[in-house]
C-alpha positions in Angstrom: -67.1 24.3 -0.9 -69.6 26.4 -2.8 -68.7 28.3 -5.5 -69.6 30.9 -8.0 -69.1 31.8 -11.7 -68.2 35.1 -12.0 -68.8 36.1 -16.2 -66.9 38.0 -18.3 -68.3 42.1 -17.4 -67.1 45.3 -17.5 -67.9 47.3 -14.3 -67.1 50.6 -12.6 -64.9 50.3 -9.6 -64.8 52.8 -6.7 -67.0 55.6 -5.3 -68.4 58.6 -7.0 -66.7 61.4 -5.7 -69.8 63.0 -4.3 -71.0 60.0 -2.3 -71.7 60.8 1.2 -69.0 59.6 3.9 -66.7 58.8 0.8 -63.4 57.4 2.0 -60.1 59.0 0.3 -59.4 54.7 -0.3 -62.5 54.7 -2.6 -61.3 56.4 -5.6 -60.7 57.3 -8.3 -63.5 55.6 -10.1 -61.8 53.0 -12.3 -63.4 51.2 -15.5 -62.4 46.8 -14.9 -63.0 44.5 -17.9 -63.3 41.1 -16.9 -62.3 39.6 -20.2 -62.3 35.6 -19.4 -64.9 34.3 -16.6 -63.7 32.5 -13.6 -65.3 30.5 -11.0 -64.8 31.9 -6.8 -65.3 31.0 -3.6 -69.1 32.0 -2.2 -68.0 32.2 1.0 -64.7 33.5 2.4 -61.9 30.4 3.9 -62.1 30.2 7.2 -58.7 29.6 9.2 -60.2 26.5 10.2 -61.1 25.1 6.7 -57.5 26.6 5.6 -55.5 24.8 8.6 -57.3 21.5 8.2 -56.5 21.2 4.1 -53.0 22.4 4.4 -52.1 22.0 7.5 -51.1 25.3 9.0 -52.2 28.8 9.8 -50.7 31.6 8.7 -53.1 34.2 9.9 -51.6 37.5 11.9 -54.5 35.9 14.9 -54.1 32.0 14.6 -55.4 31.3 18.1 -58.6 32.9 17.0 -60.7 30.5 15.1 -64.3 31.4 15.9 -65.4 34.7 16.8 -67.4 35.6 20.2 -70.8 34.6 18.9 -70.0 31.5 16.9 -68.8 33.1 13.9 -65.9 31.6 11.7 -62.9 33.8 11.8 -61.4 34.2 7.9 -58.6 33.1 6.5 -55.9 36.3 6.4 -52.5 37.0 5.8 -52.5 34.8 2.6 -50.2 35.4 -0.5 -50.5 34.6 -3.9 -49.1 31.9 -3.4 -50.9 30.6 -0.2 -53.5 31.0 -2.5 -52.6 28.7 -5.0 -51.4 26.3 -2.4 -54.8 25.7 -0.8 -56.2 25.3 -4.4 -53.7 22.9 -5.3 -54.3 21.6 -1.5 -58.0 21.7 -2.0 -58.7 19.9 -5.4 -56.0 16.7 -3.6 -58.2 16.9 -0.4 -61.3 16.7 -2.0 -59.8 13.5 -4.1 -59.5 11.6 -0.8 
């Protein structure tokens, strides 16, 4: 799995209010701190990757693995604690 740092940053979160085609979901504009870095996923799970390291799928479409034209289908309907699962799953899978 390829992953990313992400380093401690402040940024500005949602959409100006006079951005064209603005959403009423991208606002208001909120100042995030990042105050400790953290290290993510490049690309999103896939319910495949998810189902073969834990074992199950809990996605709202689990007969849908692969997309008309090949495409992965993403892991979805995860918790917090799904979450934390497949890392805890993940780091004892990639012992093996």
């Amino acid at each position: 799995m390829n992953m990313v740092f992400i380093p401690p940053n402040t940024f500005t979160m949602g959409t100006p209010t006079n951005a064209v085609n603005r959403g009423t979901d991208e606002g208001p504009q909120t100042t995030v701190t990042i105050t400790h870095g953290f290290w993510i996923g490049k690309h999103e799970v896939t319910q495949r990757e998810y189902q073969a390291v834990v074992g199950s799928n809990s996605s709202g479409f689990p007969g849908v693995l692969t997309y008309s034209g090949g495409h992965s289908a993403p892991a979805s309907s995860l918790g917090s604690c799904f979450a934390s699962s497949w890392r805890a799953s993940r780091k004892d899978h990639s012992a093996r």
